[in-house]
DRENDO-764956 format. One record per residue (C-alpha): x, y, z; chain. Coordinates in Angstrom, 1 decimal. Layout:
(r (X; Y; Z); "A")
...
END
This chain:
(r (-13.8; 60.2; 6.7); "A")
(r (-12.0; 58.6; 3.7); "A")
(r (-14.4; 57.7; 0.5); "A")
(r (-14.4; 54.3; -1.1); "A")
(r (-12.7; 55.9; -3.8); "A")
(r (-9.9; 57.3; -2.1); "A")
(r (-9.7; 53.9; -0.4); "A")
(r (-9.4; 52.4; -3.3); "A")
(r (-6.9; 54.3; -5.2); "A")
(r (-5.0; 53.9; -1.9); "A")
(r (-4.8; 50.5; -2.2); "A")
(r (-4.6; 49.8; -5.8); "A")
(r (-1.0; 51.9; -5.2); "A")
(r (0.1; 49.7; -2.3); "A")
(r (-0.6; 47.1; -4.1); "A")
(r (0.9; 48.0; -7.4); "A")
(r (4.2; 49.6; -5.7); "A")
(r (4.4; 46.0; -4.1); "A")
(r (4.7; 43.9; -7.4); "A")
(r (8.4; 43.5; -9.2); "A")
(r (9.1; 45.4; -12.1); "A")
(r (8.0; 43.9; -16.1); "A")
(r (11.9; 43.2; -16.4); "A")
(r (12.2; 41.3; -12.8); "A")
(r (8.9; 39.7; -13.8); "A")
(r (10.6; 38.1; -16.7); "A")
(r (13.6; 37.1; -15.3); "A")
(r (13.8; 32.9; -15.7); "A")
(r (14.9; 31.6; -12.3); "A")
(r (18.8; 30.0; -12.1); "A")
(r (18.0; 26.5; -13.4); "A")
(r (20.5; 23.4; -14.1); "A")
(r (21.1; 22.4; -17.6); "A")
(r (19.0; 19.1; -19.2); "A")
(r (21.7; 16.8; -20.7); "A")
(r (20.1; 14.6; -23.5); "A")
(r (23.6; 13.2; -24.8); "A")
(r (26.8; 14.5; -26.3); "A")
(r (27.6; 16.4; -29.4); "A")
(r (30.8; 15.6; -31.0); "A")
(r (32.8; 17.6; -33.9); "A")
(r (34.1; 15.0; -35.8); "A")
(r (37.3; 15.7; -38.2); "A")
(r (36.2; 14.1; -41.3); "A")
(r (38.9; 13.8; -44.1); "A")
(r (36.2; 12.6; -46.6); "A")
(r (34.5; 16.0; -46.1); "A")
(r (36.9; 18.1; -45.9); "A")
(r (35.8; 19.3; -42.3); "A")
(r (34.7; 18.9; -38.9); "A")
(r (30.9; 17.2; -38.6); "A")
(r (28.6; 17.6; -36.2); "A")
(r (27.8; 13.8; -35.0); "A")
(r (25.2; 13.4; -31.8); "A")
(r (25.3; 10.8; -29.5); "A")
(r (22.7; 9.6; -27.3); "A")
(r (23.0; 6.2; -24.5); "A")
(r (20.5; 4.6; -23.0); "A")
(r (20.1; 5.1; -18.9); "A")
(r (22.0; 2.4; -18.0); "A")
(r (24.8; 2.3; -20.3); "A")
(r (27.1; 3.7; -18.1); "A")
(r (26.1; 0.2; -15.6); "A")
(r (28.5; -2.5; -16.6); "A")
(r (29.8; -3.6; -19.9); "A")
(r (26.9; -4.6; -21.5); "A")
(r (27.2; -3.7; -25.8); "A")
(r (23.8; -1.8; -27.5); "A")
(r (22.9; -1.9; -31.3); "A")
(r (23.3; 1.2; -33.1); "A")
(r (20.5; 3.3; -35.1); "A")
(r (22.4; 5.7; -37.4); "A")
(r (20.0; 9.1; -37.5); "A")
(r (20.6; 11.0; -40.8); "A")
(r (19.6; 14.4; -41.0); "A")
(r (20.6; 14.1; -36.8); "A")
(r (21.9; 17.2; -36.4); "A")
(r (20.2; 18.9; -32.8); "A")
(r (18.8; 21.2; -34.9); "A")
(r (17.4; 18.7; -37.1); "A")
(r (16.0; 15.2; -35.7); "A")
(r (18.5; 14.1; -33.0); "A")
(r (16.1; 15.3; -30.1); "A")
(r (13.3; 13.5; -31.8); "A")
(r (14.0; 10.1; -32.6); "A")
(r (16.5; 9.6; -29.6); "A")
(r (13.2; 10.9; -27.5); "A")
(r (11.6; 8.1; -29.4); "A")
(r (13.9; 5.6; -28.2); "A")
(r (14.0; 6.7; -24.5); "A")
(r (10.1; 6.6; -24.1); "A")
(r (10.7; 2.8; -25.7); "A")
(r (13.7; 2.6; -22.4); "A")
(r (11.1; 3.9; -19.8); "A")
(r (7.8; 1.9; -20.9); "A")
(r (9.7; -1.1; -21.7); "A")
(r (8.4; -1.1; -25.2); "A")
(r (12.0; -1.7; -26.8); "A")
(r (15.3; -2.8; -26.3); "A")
(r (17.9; 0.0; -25.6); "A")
(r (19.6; 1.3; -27.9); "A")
(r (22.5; 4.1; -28.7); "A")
(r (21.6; 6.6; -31.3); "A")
(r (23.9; 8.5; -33.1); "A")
(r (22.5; 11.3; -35.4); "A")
(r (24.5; 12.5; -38.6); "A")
(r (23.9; 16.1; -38.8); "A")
(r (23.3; 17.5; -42.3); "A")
(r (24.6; 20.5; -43.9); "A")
(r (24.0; 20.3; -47.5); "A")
(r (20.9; 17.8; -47.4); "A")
(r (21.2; 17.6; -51.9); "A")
(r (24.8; 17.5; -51.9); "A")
(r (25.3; 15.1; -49.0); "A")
(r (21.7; 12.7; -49.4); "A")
(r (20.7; 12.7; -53.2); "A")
(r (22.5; 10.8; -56.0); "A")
(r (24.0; 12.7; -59.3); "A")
(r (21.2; 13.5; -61.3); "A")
(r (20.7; 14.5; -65.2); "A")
(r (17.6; 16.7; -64.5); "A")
(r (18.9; 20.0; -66.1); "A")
(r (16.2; 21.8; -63.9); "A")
(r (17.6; 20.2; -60.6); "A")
(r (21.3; 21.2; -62.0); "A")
(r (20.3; 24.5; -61.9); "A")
(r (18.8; 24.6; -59.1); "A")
(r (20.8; 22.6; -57.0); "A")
(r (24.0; 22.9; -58.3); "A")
(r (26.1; 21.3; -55.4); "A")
(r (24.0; 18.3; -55.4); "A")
(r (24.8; 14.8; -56.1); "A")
(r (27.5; 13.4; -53.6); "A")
(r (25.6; 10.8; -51.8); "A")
(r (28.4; 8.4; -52.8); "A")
(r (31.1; 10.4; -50.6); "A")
(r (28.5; 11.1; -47.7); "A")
(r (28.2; 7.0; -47.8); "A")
(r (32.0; 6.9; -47.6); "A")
(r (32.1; 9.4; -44.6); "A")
(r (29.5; 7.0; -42.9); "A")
(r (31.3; 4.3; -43.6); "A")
(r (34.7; 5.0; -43.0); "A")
(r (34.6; 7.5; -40.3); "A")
(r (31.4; 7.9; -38.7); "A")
(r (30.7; 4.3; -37.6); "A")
(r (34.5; 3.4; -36.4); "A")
(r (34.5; 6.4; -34.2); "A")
(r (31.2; 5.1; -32.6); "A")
(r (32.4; 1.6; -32.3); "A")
(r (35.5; 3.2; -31.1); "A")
(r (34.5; 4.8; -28.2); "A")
(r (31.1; 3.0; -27.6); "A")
(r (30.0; 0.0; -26.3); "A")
(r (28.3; -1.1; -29.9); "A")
(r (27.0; -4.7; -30.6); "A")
(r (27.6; -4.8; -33.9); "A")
(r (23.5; -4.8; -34.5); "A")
(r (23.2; -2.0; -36.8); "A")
(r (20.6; 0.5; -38.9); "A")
(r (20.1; 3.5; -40.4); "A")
(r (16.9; 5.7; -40.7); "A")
(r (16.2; 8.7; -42.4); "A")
(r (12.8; 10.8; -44.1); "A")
(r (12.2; 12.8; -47.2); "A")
(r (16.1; 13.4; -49.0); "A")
(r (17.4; 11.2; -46.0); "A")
(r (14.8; 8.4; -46.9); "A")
(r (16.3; 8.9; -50.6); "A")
(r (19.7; 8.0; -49.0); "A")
(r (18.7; 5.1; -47.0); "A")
(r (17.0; 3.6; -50.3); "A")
(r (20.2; 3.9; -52.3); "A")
(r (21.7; 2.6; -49.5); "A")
(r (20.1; -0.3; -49.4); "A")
(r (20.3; -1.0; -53.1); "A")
(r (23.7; -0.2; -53.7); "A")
(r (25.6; -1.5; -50.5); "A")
(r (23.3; -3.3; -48.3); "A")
(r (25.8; -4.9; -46.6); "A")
(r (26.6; -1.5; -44.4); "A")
(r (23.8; -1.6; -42.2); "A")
(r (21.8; -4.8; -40.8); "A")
(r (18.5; -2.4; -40.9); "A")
(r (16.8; 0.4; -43.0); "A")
(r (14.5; 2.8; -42.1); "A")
(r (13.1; 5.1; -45.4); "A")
(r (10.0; 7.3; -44.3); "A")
(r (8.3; 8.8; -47.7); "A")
(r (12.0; 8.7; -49.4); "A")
(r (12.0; 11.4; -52.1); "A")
(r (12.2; 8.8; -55.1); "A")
(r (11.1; 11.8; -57.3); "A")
(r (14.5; 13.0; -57.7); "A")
(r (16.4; 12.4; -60.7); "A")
(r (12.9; 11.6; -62.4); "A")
(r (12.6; 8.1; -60.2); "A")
(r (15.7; 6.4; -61.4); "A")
(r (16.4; 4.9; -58.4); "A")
(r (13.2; 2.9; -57.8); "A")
(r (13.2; 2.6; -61.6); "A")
(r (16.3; 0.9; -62.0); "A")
(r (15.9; -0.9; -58.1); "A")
(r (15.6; -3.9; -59.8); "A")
(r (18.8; -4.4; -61.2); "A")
(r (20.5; -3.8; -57.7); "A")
(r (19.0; -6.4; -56.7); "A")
(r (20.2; -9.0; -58.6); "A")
(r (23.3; -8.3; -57.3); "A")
(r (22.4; -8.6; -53.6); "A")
(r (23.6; -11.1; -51.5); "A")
(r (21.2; -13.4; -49.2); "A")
(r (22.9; -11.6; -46.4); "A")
(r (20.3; -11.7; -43.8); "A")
(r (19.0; -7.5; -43.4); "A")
(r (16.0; -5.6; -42.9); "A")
(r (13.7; -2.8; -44.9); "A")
(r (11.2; -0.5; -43.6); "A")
(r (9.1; 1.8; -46.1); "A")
(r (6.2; 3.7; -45.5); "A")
(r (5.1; 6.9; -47.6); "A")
(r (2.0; 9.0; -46.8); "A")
(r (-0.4; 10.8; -48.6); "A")
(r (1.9; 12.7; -51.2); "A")
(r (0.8; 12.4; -55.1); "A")
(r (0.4; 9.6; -57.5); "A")
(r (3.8; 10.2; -58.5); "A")
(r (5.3; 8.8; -54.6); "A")
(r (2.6; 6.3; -55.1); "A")
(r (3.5; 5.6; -58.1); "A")
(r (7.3; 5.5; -57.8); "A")
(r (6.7; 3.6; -54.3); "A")
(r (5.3; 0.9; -56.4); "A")
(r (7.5; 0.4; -58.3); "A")
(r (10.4; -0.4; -56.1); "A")
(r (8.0; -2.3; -53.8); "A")
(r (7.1; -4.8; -57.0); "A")
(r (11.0; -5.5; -57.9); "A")
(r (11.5; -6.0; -54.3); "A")
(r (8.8; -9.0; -54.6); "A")
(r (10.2; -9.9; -58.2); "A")
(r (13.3; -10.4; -57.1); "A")
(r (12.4; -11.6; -53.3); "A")
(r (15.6; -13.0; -51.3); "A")
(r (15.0; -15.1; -48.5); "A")
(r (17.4; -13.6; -45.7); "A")
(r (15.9; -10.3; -47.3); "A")
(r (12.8; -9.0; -44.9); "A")
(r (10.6; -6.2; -46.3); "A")
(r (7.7; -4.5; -45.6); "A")
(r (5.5; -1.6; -46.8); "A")
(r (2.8; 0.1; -44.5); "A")
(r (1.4; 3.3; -46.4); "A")
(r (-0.2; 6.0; -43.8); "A")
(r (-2.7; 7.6; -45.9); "A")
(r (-3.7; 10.2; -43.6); "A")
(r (-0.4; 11.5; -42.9); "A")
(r (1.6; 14.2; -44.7); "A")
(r (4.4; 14.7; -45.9); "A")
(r (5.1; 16.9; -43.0); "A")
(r (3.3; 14.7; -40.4); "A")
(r (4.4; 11.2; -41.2); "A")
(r (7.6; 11.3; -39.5); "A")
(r (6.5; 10.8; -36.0); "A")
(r (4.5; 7.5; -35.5); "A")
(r (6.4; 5.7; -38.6); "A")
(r (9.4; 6.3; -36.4); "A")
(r (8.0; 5.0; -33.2); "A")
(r (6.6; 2.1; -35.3); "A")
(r (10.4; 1.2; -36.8); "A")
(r (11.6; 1.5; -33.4); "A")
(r (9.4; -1.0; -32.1); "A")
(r (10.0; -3.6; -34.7); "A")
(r (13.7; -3.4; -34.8); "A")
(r (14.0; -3.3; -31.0); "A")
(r (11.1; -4.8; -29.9); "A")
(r (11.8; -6.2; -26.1); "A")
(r (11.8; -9.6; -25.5); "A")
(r (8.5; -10.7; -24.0); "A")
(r (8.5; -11.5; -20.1); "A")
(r (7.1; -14.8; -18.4); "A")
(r (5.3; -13.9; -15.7); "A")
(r (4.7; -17.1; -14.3); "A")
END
């Protein structure tokens, strides 16, 4: 007569001879790739080399000739926020929350060199010592980046640009020193500390040179120091002092967001302003 225990040990063998191996066990399934959009190596004179540039369309683009705006992603590389923000603007496609739109992320390589203007900071200098070439990033934007979308995309002509941190830094200057680029900007908690806040500092006399040119400005900062509060404030009080009436600004502070967490729902907020779908009669 066979014992329980024999019985058992009998089994538990059976049993264990019958599962797969720890290596078959692990072994993913064949699958079929997810295709969120196209990357693109763009040859870029200005830079001296090929650029990593992300492109994603809507659902339907590829249904008729209709034309989309354009929201310009820095710091879009698919490493970076590409995935993100054009995630962002395909929930606002599938709810019906916002307009569709193409969005084309700028990857970054050297954020200081390639997002922050020349500074005097000796420290910063030192520490960043390729830093400071905003101005040619701009001109890579501007002279190569957007004509190859326009180029080879069905683009409206309805433009903007968003960025956070050193990005947000570049959309500000952006705005300040040649607003007519974009019709829209986007700066989530934009690192006005750099170059001891001579930007927002000196804000004021950019815009007294700015046209009425009808254009749009989103800020937001979170809760990061009295010195982004501080410097915040300042650029927010010469954009009152020297209000324009095409000129549309806002400022919504999130407190009880980070740095590091602020990103995500100030994102989804600037989508839905800029690209807010046109409301439906139902009758």
């Amino acid at each position: 007569m066979i014992s329980v225990r024999r019985l058992l040990l009998t089994l538990g063998l059976v049993l264990a001879l019958g599962q797969p191996t720890a290596s078959l066990a692990h072994t993913p399934p064949v699958g079929t790739p997810i295709v969120i959009g196209q990357s693109y190596a763009l040859p870029s004179a200005v830079m001296g080399t090929a650029r990593e540039i992300n492109v994603w369309l809507p659902p339907g683009y590829s249904e008729g000739d209709r034309r989309y705006p354009v929201l310009y992603l820095l710091d879009g590389g698919q490493a970076q926020d590409f995935h993100h923000i054009s995630g962002l603007a395909q929930l606002g496609t599938v709810n019906g929350t916002t307009r569709d739109v193409i969005v084309v992320g700028i990857a970054s390589v050297d954020r200081r060199n390639e997002l922050a203007l020349p500074t005097a900071d000796a420290e910063l200098i030192a520490r960043y010592p390729t830093q400071g070439h905003s101005r040619r990033f701009r001109r890579f934007v501007a002279d190569e980046v957007m004509p190859f979308i326009d180029g080879h995309f069905r683009t409206s002509g309805e433009t903007a640009l968003m960025g956070e941190s050193l990005a947000g830094l570049f959309v500000v200057e952006t705005f300040l020193k040649e607003p007519q680029m974009f019709d829209a900007y986007v700066a989530v908690s934009p690192s006005l500390w750099w170059d001891g806040g001579q930007l927002a500092r000196q804000s004021g006399a950019h815009l007294r040179d700015h046209s009425n040119d009808p254009r749009t400005l989103i800020l937001t900062v979170g809760d990061e120091g009295e010195e982004a509060q501080a410097l915040m404030a300042v650029l927010t009080g010469h954009l009152r002092a020297h209000a324009l009436p095409g000129v549309t600004w806002e400022f919504q502070p999130r407190p009880t967001e980070s740095h590091a967490t602020i990103y995500h729902g100030a994102a989804l907020d600037a989508l839905r302003r800029l690209y807010a779908a046109p409301v439906r009669n139902e009758d």
